[in-house]
C-alpha positions in Angstrom: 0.0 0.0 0.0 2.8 2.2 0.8 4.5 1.7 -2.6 1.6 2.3 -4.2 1.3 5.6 -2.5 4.9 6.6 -3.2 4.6 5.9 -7.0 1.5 7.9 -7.6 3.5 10.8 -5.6 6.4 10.1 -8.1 3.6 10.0 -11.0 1.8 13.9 -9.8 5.5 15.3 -9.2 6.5 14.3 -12.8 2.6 15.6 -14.0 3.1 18.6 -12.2 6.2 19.3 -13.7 5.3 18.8 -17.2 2.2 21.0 -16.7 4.3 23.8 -15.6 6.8 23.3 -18.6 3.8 23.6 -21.0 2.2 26.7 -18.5 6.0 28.6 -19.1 5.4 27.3 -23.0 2.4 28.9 -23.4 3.1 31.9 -21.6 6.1 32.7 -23.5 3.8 32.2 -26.8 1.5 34.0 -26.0 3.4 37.1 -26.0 4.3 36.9 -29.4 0.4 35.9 -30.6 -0.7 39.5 -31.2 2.4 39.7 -33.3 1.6 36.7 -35.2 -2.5 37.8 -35.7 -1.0 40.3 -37.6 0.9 38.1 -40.0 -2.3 35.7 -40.5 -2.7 32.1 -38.5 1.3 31.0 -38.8 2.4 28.3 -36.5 4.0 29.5 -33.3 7.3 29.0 -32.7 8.8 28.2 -29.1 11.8 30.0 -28.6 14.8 27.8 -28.2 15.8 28.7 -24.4 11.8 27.7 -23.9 12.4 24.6 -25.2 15.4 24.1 -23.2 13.8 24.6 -20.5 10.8 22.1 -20.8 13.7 19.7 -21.5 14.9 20.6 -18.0 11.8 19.9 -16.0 11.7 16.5 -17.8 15.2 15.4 -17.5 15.0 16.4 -13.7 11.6 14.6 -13.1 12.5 11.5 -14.8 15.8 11.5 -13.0 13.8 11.8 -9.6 11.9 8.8 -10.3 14.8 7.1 -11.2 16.5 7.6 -8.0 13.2 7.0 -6.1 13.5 3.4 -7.4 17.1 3.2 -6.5 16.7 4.3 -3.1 13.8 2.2 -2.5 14.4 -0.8 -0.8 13.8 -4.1 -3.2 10.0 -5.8 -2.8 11.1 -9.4 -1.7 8.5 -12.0 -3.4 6.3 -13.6 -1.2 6.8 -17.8 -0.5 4.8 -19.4 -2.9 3.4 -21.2 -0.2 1.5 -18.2 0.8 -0.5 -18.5 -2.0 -1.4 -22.0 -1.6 -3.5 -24.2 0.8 -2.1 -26.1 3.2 -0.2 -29.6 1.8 0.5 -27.5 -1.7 3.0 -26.0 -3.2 3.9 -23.5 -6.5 7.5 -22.7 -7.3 9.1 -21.3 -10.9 6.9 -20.6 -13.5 4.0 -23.0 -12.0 0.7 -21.1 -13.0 -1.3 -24.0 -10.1 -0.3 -25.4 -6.9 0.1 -29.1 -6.7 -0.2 -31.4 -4.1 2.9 -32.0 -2.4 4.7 -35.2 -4.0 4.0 -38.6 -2.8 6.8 -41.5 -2.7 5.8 -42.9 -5.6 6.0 -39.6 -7.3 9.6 -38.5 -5.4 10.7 -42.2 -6.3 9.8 -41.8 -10.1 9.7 -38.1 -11.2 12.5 -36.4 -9.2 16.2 -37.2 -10.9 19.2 -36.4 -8.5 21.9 -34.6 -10.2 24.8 -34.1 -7.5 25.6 -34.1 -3.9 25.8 -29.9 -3.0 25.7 -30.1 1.0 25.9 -32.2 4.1 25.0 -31.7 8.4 24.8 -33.8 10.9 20.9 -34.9 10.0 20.9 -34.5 6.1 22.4 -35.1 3.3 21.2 -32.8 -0.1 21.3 -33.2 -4.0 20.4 -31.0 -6.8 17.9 -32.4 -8.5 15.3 -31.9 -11.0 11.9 -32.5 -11.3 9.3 -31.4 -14.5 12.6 -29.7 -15.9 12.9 -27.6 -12.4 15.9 -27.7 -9.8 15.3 -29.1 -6.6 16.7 -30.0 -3.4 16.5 -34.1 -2.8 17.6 -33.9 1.1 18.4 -37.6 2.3 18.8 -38.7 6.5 22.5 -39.4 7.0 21.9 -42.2 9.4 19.3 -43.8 11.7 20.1 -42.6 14.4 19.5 -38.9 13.3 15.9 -40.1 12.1 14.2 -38.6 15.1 16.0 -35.3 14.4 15.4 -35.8 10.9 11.3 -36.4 11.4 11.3 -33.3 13.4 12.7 -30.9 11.0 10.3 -32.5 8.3 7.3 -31.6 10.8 8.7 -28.1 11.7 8.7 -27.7 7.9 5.3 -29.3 7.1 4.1 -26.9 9.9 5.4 -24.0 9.3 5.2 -23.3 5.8 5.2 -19.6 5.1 7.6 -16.7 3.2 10.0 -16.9 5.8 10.5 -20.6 5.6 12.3 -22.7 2.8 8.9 -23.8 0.2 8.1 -28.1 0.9 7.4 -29.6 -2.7 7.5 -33.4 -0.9 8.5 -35.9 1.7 8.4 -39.6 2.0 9.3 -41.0 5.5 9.7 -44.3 4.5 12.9 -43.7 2.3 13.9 -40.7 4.7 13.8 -38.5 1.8 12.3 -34.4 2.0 12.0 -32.3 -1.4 12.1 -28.3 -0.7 12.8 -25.5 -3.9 16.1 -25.2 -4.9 18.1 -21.3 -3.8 21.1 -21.3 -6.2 22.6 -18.7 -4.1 22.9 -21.3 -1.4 23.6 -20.2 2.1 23.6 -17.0 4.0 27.7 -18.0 4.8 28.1 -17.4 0.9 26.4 -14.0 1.1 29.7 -11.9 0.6 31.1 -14.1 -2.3 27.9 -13.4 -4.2 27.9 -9.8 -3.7 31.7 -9.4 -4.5 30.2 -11.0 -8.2 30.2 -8.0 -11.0 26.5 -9.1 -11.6 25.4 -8.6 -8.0 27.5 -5.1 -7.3 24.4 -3.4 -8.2 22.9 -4.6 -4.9 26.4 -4.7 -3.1 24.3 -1.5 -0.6 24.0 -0.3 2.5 20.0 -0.1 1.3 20.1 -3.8 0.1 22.0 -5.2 3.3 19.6 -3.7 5.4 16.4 -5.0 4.2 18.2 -8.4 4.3 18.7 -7.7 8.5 15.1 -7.2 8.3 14.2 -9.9 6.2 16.4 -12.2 8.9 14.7 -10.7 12.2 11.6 -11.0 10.4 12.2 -15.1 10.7 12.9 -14.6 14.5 9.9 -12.9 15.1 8.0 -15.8 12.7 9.6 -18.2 15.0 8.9 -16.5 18.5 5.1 -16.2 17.0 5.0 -19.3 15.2 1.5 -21.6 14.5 3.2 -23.6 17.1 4.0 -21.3 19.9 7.2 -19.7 20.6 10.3 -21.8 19.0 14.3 -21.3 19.4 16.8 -21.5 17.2 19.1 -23.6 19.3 21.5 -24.9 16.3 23.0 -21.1 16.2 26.3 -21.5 18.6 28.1 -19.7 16.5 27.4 -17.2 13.5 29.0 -19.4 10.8 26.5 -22.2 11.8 23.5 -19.7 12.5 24.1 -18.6 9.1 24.1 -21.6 7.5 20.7 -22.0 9.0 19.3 -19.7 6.2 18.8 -19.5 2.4 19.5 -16.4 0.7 17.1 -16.6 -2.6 17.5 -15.6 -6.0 15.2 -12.2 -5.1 18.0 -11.6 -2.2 15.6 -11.7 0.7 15.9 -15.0 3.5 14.1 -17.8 4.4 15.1 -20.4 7.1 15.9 -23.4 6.0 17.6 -26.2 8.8 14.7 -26.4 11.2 15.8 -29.6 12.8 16.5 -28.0 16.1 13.7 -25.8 17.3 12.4 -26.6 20.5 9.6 -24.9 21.8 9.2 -22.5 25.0 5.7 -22.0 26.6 5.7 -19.5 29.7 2.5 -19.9 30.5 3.2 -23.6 32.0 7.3 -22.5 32.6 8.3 -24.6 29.8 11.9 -23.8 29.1 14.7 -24.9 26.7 18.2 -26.1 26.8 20.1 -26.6 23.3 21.6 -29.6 23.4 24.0 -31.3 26.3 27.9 -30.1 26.0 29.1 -27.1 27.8 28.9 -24.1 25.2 31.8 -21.3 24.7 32.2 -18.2 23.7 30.4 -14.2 23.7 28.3 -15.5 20.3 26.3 -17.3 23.0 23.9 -15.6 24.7 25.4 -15.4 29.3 22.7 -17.9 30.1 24.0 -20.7 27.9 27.0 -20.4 29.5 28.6 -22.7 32.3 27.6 -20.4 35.1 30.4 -22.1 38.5 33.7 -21.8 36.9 36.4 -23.6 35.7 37.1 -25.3 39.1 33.7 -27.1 38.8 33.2 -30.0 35.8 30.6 -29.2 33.6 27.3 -31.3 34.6 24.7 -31.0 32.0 21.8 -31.5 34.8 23.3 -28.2 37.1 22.7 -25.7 33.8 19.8 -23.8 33.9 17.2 -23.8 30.6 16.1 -20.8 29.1 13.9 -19.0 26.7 13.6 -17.1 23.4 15.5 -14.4 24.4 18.9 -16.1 23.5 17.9 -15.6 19.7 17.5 -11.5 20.8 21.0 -11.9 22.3 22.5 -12.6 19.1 20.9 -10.5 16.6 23.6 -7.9 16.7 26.5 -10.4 15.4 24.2 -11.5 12.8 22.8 -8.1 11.5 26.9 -7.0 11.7 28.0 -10.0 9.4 25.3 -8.8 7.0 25.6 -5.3 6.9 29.3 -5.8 6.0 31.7 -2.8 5.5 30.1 -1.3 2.3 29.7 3.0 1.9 26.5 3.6 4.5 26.8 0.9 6.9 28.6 2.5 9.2 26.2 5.0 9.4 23.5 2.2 10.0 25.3 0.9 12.5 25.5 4.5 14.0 21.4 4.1 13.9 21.2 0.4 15.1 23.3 1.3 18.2 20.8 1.6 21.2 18.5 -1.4 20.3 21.4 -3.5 19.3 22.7 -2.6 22.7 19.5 -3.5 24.6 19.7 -7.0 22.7 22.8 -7.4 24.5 21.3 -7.4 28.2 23.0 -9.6 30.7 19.7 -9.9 31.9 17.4 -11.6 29.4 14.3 -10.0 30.6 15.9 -6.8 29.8 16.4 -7.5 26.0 13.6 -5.9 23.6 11.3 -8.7 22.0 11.8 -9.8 18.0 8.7 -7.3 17.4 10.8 -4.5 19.3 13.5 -5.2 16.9 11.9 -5.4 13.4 10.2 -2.3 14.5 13.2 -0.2 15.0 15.2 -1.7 12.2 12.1 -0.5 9.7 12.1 2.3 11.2 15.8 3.0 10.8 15.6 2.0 7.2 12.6 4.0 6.3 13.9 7.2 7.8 17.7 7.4 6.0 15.6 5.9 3.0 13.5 9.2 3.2 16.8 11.5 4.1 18.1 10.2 1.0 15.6 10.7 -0.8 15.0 14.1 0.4 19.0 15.0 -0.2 18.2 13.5 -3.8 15.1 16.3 -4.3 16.9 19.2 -3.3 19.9 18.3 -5.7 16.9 18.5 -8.3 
């Protein structure tokens, strides 16, 4: 609605100006027409610094627009799963949804190409299927099939724009089909910018929208169909980043969701991700051994915890993906005080995913609108 606000705005400045072109036109005309009712009905001529001057107000209104759509921040697509009901999907150039694909129909119409990734739980192929690249994922081992029947239910469940699009599972071959992202991985999200074909989007304005495109899954999780879920495989940021997609319309969709246990403070129902003693400041103080190196690490002593570890770690991840490009210095500048508040010692104390997305579209609105302002008096 917004956009469609701002390009009619665009559209009346750009009317406005050609109106009062053709006004200083006319004007300037008519000052010679008694002249030229003299002479008989000859065609007026518009004086040459006239004309310049219409051509002007058009070169500086179309340039205005132009920078409008520059400075706007890109319209991510919405999941295809959005648009259809529950148990079907639409990817590519599909005009219908489909059912998502049976055994028989993963066992006979989807041909794996090559093996492109491995974790712990899965094992993933490129594929294809009706002339379309896929992702075949395959369980590793037996023993990971619980974790591996999880993250299939967290992605039957939570299909949405922020979550990787299912096209088709089949639990007796321990097999789950999801849209391919050429792009891959958040990790690779510097490599693919440093390409000549991406520098165009290589911008503070781009990078931004992504850190709101990635809180936007946090909040999705904290206020999921299911109730409030954590992203516990996240210990440090090359693994948290490898959590997420980044897709061909460079916006981010969560894609590992084998380890998302769920918090429910109504009955007290807290977390604890996984059972080793964790290390480090990516980790949010809670998740930390809390008696010291003189006292062994017992898994039963550490205290669980809720949602607010995700909050705690928001800053390293918006930092990684703002990167060290012209502007994002001065977004950082911007970012400081919430990103400070996410880092509370005291999780109580650290704003919610809402308070987050909030301020970061808040941030990017108002330097968009600077800009964009800067950009009209240049005009």
């Amino acid at each position: 609605m917004e956009d469609g606000l701002e390009e009619r705005k665009k559209r009346e400045i750009l009317q406005e100006t050609v109106a009062e072109a053709e006004e200083i036109t006319e004007g300037s005309t008519m000052k010679k027409q008694p002249q030229d009712s003299r002479k008989g009905l000859a065609p007026r001529e518009v004086p040459p610094a006239v004309r310049l001057l219409l051509a002007m107000a058009l070169m500086n209104a179309l340039l205005y627009l132009c920078l409008g759509r520059v400075f706007t921040s890109p319209q991510h697509s919405v999941g295809n799963a959005g648009h259809c009901p529950y148990g079907h999907f639409k990817i590519g150039q599909m005009k219908n949804c489909s059912p998502w694909l049976s055994c028989e129909e993963l066992r006979t119409e989807v041909r794996q190409l090559k093996h492109v990734g491995e974790g712990a739980v899965k094992r993933v192929f490129l594929s294809e299927w009706k002339k379309q690249k896929v992702a075949l994922s395959r369980l590793t081992s037996l023993e990971m099939k619980d974790d591996f029947l999880h993250g299939l239910q967290m992605l039957k469940s939570l299909q949405s724009k922020h979550v990787v699009t299912l096209l088709g599972y089949c639990e007796d071959d321990n097999t789950i089909l999801t849209e391919y992202h050429p792009l891959g991985s958040l990790s690779n999200l510097e490599e693919t910018l440093n390409l000549s074909k991406y520098q165009h989007v290589n911008t503070w304005q781009h990078r931004l929208q992504l850190a709101v495109g990635y809180v936007g899954v946090i909040h999705y999780l904290h206020h999921s169909p299911l109730g409030t879920l954590v992203m516990c495989d996240s210990n440090d940021l090359p693994k948290t980043l490898s959590q997420f997609l980044l897709t061909s319309d460079f916006s981010i969709v969560a894609n590992d969701l084998d380890a998302l246990p769920l918090v429910d403070h109504s009955t007290g129902l807290l977390v604890k991700c996984g059972h080793r003693e964790l290390h480090g400041d990516f980790v949010a103080p809670e998740q930390l051994w809390p008696f010291g190196e003189d006292v062994p690490f017992q898994d039963d002593l550490m205290l669980p915890y809720d949602e607010k570890i995700d909050i705690w770690k928001i800053p390293d991840v918006s930092g990684f993906l703002l990167g060290h490009v012209e502007g994002s210095d001065m977004v950082r500048f911007h970012l400081f005080d919430i990103h400070k508040a996410c880092k509370s010692q005291t999780p109580a104390e650290r704003p919610t995913a809402q308070d987050v997305l909030d301020t970061y579209q808040k941030v990017l609105n108002s330097l968009r609108d600077a800009v964009m302002s800067q950009t009209r008096e240049m005009l």
